[in-house]
SEKOLDREN-118549 format. One record per residue: residue number from 1; residue in one letter; y negated, z negated, x negated of N, C-alpha, C, O in turn. Coordinates in Angstrom, 3 decimals, always signed. Layout:
N
+--------+------+----------+----------+----------+----------+----------+----------+----------+----------+----------+----------+----------+----------+
! fidren ! baba !      n.y !      n.z !      n.x !     ca.y !     ca.z !     ca.x !      c.y !      c.z !      c.x !      o.y !      o.z !      o.x !
+--------+------+----------+----------+----------+----------+----------+----------+----------+----------+----------+----------+----------+----------+
!    NUM !    A !        Y !        Z !        X !        Y !        Z !        X !        Y !        Z !        X !        Y !        Z !        X !
...
+--------+------+----------+----------+----------+----------+----------+----------+----------+----------+----------+----------+----------+----------+
This chain:
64
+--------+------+----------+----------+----------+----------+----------+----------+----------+----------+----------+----------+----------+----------+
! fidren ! baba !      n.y !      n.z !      n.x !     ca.y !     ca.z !     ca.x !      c.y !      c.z !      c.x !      o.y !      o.z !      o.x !
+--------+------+----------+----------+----------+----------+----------+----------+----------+----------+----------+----------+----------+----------+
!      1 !    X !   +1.173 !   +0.000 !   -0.851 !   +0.000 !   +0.000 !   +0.000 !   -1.240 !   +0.000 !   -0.899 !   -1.323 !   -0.766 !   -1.859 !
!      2 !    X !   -1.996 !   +0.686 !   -0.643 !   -3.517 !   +0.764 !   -1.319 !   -4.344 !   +0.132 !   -0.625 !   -4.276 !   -0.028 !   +0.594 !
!      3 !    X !   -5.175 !   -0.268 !   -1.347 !   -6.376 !   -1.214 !   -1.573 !   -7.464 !   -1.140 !   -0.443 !   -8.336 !   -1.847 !   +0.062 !
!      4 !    X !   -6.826 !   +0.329 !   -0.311 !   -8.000 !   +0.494 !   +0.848 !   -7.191 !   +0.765 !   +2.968 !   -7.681 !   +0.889 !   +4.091 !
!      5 !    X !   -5.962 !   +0.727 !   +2.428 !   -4.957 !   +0.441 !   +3.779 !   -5.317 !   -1.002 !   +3.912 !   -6.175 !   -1.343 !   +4.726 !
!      6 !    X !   -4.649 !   -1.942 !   +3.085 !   -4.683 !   -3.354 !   +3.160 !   -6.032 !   -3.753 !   +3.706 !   -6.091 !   -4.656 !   +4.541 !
!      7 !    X !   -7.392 !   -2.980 !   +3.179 !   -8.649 !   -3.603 !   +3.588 !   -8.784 !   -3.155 !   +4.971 !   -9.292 !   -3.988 !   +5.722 !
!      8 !    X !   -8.510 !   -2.238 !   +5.392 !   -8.352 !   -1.472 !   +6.696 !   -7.228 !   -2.819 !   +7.803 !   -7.701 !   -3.219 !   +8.867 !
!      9 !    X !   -6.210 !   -3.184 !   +7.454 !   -5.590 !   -3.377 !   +8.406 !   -6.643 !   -5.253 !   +8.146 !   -7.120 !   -5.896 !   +9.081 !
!     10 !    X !   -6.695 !   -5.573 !   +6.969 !   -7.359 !   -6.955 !   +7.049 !   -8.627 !   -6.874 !   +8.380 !   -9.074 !   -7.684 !   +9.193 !
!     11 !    X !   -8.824 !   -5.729 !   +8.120 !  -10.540 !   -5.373 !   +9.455 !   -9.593 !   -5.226 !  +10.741 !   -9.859 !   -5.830 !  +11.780 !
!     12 !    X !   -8.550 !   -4.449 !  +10.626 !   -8.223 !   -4.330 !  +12.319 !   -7.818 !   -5.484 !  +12.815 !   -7.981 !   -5.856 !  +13.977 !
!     13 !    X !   -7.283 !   -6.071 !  +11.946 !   -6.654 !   -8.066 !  +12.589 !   -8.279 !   -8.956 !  +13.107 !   -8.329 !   -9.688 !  +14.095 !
!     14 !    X !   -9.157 !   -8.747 !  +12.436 !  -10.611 !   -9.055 !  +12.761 !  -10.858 !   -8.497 !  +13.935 !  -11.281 !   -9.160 !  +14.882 !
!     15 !    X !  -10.620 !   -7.216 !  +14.001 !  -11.128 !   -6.626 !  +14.961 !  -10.586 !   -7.280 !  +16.293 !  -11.197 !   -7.915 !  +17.153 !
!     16 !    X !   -9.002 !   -6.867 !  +16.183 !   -8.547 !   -7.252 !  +17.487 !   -8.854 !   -8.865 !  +17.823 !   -8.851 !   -9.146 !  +19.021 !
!     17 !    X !   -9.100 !   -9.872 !  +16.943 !   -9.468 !  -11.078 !  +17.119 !  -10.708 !  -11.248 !  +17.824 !  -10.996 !  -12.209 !  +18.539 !
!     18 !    X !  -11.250 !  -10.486 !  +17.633 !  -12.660 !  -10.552 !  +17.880 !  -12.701 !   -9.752 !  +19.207 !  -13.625 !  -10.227 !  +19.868 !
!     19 !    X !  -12.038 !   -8.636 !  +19.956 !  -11.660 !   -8.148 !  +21.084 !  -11.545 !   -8.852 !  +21.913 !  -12.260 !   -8.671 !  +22.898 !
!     20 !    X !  -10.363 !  -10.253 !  +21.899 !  -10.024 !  -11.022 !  +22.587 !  -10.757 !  -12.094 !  +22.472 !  -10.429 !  -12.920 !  +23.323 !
!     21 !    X !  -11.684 !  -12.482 !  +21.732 !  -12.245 !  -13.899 !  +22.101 !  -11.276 !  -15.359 !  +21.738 !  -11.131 !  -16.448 !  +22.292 !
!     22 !    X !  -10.726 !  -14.703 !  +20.496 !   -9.718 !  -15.621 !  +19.359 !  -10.254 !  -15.801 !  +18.107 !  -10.436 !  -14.775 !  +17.453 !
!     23 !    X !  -10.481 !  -16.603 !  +17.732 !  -10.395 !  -16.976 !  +16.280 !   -9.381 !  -16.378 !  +15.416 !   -8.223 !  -16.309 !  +15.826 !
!     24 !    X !   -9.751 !  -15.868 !  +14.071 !   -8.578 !  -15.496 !  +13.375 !   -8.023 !  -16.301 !  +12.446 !   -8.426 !  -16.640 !  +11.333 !
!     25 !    X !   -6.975 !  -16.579 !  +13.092 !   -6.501 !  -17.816 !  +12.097 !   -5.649 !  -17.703 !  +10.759 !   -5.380 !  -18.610 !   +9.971 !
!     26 !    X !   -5.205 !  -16.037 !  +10.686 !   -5.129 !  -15.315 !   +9.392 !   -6.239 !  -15.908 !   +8.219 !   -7.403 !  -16.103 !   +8.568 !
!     27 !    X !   -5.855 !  -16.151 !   +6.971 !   -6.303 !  -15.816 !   +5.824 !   -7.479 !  -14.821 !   +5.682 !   -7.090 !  -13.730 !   +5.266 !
!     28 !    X !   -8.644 !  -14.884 !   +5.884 !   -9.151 !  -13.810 !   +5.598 !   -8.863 !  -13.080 !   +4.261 !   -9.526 !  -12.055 !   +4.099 !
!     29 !    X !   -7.709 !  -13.527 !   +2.943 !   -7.960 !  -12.833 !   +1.955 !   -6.248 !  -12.254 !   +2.345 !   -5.686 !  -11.930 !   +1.299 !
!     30 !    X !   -5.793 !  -12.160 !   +2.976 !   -4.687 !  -11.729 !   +3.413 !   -3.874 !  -12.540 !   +2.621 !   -3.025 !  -11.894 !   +2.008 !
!     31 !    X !   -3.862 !  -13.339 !   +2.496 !   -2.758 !  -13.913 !   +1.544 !   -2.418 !  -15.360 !   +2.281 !   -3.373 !  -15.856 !   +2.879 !
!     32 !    X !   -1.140 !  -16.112 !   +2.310 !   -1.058 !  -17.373 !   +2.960 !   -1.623 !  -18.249 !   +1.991 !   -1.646 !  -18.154 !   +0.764 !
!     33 !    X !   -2.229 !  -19.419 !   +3.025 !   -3.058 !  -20.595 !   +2.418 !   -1.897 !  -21.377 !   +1.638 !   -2.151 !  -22.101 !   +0.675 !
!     34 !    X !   -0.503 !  -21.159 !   +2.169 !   +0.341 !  -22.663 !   +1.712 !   +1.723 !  -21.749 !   +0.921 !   +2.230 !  -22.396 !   +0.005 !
!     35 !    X !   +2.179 !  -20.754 !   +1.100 !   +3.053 !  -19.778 !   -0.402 !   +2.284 !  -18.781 !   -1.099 !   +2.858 !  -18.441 !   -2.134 !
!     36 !    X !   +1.448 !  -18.332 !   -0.950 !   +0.909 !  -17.056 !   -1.443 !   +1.336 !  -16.126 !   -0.731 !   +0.303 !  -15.480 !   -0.554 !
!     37 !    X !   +2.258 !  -15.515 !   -0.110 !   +3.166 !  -14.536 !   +0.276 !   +1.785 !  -13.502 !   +0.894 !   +0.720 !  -13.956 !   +1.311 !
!     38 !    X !   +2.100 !  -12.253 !   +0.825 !   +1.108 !  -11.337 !   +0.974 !   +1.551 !  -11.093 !   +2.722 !   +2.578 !  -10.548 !   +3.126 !
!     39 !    X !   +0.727 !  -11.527 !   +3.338 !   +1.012 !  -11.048 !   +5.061 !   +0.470 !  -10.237 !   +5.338 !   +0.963 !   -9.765 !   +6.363 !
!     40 !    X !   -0.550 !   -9.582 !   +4.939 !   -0.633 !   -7.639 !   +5.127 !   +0.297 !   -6.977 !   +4.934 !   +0.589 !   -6.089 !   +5.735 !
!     41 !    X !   +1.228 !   -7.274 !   +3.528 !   +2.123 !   -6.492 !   +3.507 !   +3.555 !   -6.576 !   +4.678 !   +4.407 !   -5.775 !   +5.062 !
!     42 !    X !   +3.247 !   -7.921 !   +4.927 !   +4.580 !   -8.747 !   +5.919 !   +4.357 !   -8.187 !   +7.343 !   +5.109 !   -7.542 !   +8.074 !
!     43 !    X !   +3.636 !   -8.441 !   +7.438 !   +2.638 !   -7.857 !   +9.164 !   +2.788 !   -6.419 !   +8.909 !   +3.914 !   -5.943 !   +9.055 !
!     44 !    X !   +1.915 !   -5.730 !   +8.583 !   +1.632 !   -4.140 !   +8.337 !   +1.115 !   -4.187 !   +9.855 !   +0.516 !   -5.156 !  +10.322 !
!     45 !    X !   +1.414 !   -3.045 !  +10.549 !   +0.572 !   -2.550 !  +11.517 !   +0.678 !   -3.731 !  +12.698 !   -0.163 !   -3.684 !  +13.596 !
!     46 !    X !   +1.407 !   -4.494 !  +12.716 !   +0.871 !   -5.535 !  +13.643 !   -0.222 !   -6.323 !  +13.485 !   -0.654 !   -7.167 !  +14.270 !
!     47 !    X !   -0.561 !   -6.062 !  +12.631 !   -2.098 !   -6.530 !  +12.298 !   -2.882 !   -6.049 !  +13.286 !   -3.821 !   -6.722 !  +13.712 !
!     48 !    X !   -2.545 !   -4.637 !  +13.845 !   -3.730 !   -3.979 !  +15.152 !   -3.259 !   -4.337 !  +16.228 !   -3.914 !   -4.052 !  +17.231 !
!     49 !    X !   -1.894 !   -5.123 !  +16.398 !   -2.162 !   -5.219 !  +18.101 !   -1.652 !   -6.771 !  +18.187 !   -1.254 !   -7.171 !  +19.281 !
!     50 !    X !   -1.651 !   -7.632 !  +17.096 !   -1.352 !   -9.329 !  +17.504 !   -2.102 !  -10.112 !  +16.920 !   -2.671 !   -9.718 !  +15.902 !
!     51 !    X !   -2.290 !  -11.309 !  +17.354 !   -3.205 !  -12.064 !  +16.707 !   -2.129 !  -13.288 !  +15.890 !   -1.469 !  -14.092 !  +16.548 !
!     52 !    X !   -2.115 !  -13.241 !  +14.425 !   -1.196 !  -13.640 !  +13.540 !   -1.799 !  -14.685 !  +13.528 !   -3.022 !  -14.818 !  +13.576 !
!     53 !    X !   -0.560 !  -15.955 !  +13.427 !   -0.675 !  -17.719 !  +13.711 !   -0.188 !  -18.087 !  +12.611 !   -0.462 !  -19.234 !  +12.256 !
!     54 !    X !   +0.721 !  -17.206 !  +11.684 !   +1.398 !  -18.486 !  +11.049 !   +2.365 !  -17.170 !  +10.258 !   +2.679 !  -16.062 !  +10.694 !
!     55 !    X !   +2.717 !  -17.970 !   +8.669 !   +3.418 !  -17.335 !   +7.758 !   +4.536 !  -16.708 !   +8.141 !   +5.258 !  -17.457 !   +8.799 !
!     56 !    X !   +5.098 !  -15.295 !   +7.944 !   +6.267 !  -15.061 !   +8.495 !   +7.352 !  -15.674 !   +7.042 !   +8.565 !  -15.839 !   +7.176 !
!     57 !    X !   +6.810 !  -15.863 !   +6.098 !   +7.784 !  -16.599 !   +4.725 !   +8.123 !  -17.717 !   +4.640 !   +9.208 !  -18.200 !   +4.316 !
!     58 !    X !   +6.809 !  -18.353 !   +5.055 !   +7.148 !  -20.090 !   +4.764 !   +6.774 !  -20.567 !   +6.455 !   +6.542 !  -21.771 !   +6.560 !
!     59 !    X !   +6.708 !  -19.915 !   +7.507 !   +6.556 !  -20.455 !   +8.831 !   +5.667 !  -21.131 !   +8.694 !   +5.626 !  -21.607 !   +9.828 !
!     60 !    X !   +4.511 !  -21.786 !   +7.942 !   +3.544 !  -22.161 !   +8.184 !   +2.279 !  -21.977 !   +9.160 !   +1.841 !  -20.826 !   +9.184 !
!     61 !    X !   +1.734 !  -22.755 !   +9.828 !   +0.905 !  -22.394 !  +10.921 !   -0.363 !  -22.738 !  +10.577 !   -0.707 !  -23.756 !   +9.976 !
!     62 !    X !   -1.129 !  -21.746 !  +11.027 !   -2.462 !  -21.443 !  +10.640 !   -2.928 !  -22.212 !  +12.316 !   -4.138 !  -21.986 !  +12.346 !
!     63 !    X !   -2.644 !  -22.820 !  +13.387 !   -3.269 !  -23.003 !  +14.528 !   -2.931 !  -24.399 !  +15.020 !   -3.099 !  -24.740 !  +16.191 !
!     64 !    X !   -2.295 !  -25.440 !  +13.774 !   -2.229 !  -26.761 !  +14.438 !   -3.093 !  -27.292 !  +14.126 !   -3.295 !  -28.436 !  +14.532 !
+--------+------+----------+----------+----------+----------+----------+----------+----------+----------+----------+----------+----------+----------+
């Protein structure tokens, strides 16, 4: 993935957050707060149509 997909889908997860009147509780640097694990790359295009809560690596939750 390039630098400029990843920045693209980091904006569409914003976007759709911001559609619905949600907070994004994603990482804004795409990366998890508590493994590192890259969730742009983990997510990919569900980034445009869900609003991501929580690590798909370490199940950590971004919404308690």
């Amino acid at each position: 993935m390039t630098d400029a997909e990843r920045e693209e889908l980091l904006a569409a997860q914003h976007a759709f957050c911001k559609a619905r009147g949600a907070p994004m509780f994603m990482p804004g640097s795409g990366r998890c707060w508590h493994c590192g694990a890259d969730m742009v790359d983990a997510f990919g295009d569900r980034l445009r149509t869900e609003i991501i809560t929580g690590c798909r690596h370490c199940f950590w939750s971004y919404c308690d």
